[in-house]
C-alpha positions as CSV (number, residue, x, y, z in Angstrom):
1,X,62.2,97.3,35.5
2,X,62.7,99.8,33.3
3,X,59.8,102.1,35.3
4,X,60.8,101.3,38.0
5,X,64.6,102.7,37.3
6,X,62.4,106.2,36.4
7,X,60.1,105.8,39.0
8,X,63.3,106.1,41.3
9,X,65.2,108.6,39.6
10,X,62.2,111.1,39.6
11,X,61.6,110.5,43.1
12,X,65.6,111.0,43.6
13,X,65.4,114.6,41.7
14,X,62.2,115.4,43.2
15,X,63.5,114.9,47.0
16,X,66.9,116.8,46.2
17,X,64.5,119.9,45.2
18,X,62.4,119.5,48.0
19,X,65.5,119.3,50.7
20,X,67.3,122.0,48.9
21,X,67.9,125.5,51.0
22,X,64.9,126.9,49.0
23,X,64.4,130.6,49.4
24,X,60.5,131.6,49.8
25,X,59.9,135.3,48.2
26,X,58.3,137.9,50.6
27,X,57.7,135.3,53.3
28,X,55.8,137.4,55.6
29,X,53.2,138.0,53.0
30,X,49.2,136.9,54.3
31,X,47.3,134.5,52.5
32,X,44.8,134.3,54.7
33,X,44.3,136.7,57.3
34,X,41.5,137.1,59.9
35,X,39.5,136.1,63.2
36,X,43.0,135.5,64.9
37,X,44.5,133.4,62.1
38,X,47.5,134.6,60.1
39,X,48.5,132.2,57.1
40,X,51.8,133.6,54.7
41,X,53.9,132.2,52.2
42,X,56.2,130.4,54.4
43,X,53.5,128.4,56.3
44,X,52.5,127.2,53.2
45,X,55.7,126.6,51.8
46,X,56.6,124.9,55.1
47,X,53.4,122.4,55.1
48,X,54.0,121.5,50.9
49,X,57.7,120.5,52.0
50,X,56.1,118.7,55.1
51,X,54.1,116.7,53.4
52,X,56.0,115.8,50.1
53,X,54.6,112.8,49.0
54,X,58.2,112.2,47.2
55,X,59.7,111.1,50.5
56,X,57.0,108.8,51.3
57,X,57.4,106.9,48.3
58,X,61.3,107.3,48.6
59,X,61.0,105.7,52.2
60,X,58.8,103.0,51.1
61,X,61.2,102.1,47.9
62,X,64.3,102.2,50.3
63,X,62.0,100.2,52.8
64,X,61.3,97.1,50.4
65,X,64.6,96.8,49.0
66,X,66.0,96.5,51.9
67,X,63.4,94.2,53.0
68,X,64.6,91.8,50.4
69,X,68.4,92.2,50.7
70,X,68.0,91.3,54.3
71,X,69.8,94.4,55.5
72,X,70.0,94.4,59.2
73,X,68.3,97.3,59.8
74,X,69.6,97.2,63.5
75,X,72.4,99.4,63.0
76,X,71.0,101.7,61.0
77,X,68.1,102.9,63.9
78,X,71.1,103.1,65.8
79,X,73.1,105.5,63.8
80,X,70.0,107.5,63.2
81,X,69.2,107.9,67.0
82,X,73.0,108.8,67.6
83,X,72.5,111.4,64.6
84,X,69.2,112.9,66.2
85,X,71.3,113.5,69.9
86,X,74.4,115.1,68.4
87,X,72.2,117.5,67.1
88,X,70.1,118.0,69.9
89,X,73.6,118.4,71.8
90,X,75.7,120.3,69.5
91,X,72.2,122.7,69.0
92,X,71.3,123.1,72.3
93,X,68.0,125.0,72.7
94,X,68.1,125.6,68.5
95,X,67.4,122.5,68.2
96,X,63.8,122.6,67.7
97,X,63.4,125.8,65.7
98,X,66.2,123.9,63.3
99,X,64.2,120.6,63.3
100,X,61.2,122.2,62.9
101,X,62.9,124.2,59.3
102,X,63.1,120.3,58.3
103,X,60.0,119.1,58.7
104,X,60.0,118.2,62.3
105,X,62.1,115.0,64.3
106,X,59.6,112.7,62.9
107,X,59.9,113.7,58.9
108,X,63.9,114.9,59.7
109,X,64.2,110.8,60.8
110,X,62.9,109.6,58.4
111,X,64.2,110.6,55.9
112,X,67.9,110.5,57.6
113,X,66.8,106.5,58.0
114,X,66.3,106.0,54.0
115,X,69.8,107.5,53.5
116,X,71.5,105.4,56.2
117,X,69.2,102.5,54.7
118,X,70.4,103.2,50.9
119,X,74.3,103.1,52.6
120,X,73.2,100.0,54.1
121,X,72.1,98.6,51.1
122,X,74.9,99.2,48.9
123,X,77.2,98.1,51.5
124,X,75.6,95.0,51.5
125,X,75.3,94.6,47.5
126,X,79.1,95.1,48.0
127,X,79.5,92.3,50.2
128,X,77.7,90.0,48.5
129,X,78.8,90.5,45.1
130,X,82.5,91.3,46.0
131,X,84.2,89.1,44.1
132,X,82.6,89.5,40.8
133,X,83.3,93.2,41.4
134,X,86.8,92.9,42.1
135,X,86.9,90.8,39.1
136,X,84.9,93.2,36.9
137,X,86.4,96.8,37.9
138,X,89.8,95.7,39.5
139,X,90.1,98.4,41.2
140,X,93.7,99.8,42.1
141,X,94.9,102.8,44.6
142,X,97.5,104.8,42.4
143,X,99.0,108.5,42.4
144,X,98.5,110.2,38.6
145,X,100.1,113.3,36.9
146,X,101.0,114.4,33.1
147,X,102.8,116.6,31.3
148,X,103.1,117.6,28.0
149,X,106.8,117.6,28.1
150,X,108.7,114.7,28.4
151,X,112.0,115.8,30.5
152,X,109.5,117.3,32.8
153,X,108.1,114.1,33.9
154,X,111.4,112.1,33.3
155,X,112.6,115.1,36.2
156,X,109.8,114.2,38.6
157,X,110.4,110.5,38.3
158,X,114.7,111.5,39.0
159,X,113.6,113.7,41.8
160,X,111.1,110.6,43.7
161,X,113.8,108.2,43.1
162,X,116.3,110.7,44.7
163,X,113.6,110.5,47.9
164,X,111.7,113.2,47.1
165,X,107.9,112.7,48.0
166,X,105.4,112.3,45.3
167,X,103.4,115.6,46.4
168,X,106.5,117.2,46.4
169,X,108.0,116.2,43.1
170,X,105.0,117.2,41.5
171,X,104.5,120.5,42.9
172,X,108.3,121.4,41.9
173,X,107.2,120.1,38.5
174,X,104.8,122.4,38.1
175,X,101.4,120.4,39.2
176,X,99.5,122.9,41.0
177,X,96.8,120.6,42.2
178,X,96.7,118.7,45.0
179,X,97.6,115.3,44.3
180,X,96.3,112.2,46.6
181,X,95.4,108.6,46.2
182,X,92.9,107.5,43.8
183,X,90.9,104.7,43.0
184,X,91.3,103.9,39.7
185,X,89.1,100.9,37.5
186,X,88.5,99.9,34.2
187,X,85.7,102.4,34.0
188,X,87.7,105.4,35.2
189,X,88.2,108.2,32.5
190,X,91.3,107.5,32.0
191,X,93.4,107.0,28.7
192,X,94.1,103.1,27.6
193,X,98.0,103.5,28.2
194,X,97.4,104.5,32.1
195,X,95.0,101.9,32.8
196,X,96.7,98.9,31.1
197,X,99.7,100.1,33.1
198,X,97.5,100.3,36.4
199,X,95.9,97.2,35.7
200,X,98.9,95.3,35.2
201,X,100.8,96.5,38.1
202,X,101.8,93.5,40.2
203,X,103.6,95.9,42.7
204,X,103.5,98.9,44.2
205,X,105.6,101.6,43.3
206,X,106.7,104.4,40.6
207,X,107.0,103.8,37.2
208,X,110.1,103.5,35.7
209,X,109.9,106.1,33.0
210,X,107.0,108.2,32.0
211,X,103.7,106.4,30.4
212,X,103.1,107.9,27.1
213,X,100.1,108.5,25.2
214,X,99.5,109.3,21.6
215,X,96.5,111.3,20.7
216,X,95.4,111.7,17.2
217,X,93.2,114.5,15.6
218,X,92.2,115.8,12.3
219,X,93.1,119.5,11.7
220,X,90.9,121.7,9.7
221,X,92.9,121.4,6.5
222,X,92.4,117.5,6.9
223,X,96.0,116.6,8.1
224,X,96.6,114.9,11.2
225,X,98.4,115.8,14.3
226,X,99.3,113.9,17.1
227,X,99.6,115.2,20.4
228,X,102.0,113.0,23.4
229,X,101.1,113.3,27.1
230,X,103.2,111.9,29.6
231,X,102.3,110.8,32.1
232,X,104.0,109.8,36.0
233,X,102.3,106.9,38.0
234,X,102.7,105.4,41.5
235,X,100.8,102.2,42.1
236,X,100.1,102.7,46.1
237,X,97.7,100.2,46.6
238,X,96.4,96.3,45.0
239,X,94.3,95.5,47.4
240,X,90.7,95.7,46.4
């Protein structure tokens, strides 16, 4: 299992490199050159990426597991077919010399079917495992910010309960970061005094005064300081 987890990842890093916008250096430059036939750098460099063999074994990976999820592959010809005409219209006569940077329509497909097949397939794993998911991550849709100061964040919590948005609150509180719904679960890198107040949250709604958090650390001289963060939360969502 274990190879097979390597196996997977190489093949992973080795296709990202191979579909990356890779620059070829002098281009136009002749490898071979005579009796009509004109070979450069970017011929060659186009029939290597044609023929990665990473892909291939990508494809047939993606192929098999799917194979024995029983993932209704149906849909997923579908959506690569309604991929393949938005191009051609939104392209227009580009299309080909853009399909051709890619490999050609054949190669571009297929390798636009393993990604719609590896959705597919975690979609599925989803499905069929949701409940022990649900019960392992318990995931919940909250609204975080902190501060270091405490009236600060006791202010934002005064300002939302006075009807102020969240967004808004925050920004007049300093936050200067965009702040939206999150999914949040036990493996979230969050502190331990936000997520047992996320995962206990039988509601929906803002907290009633600021979660604080105590951070410990050892200064140079071998004392200890602590460090508080606090922190405002609105639980916006318990469905998983």
């Amino acid at each position: 299992m274990k190879k097979l987890i390597v196996l997977c990842l190489a093949t992973l890093m080795l296709t990202a490199c191979s579909q990356s916008q890779t620059m070829v250096s002098d281009p136009d430059a002749k490898i071979i050159s005579g009796d009509g036939v004109n070979y450069t750098k970017q011929d060659l460099f186009n029939d290597l990426k044609k023929n990665d063999f990473t892909n291939i074994v990508l494809a047939d990976l993606t192929e098999k597991i799917a194979n024995f999820e029983a993932v209704d592959t149906t849909k997923v010809d579908e959506e690569v077919t309604e991929y393949i005409n938005d191009m051609k219209e939104t392209y227009g006569d580009s299309y080909e010399a853009i399909i051709e940077y890619y490999g050609g329509e054949e190669s571009f497909s297929d390798n636009l079917r393993s990604n719609y097949l590896l959705e597919a397939i975690e979609e599925k794993y989803c499905e069929t495992n949701y409940d022990s998911l649900v019960t392992e991550y318990t995931p919940v849709l909250a609204k975080v910010v902190s501060f270091e100061d405490q009236a600060t964040a006791e202010k934002m919590i005064a300002d939302i309960n006075g009807g102020a948005g969240f967004e808004d609150a925050a920004k007049t509180a300093g936050i200067q970061t965009t702040v939206s719904d999150t999914v949040y679960t036990k493996v979230s890198d969050v502190n331990n005094e936000v997520w047992t107040y996320l995962s206990e949250a039988e509601t929906i709604g803002l907290c009633d005064s600021p979660i604080v958090s105590l951070k410990d650390s050892t200064n140079s001289d071998g004392s200890v300081s602590t460090t508080q963060t606090y922190y405002v939360i609105e639980v916006t969502g318990l469905d998983p």
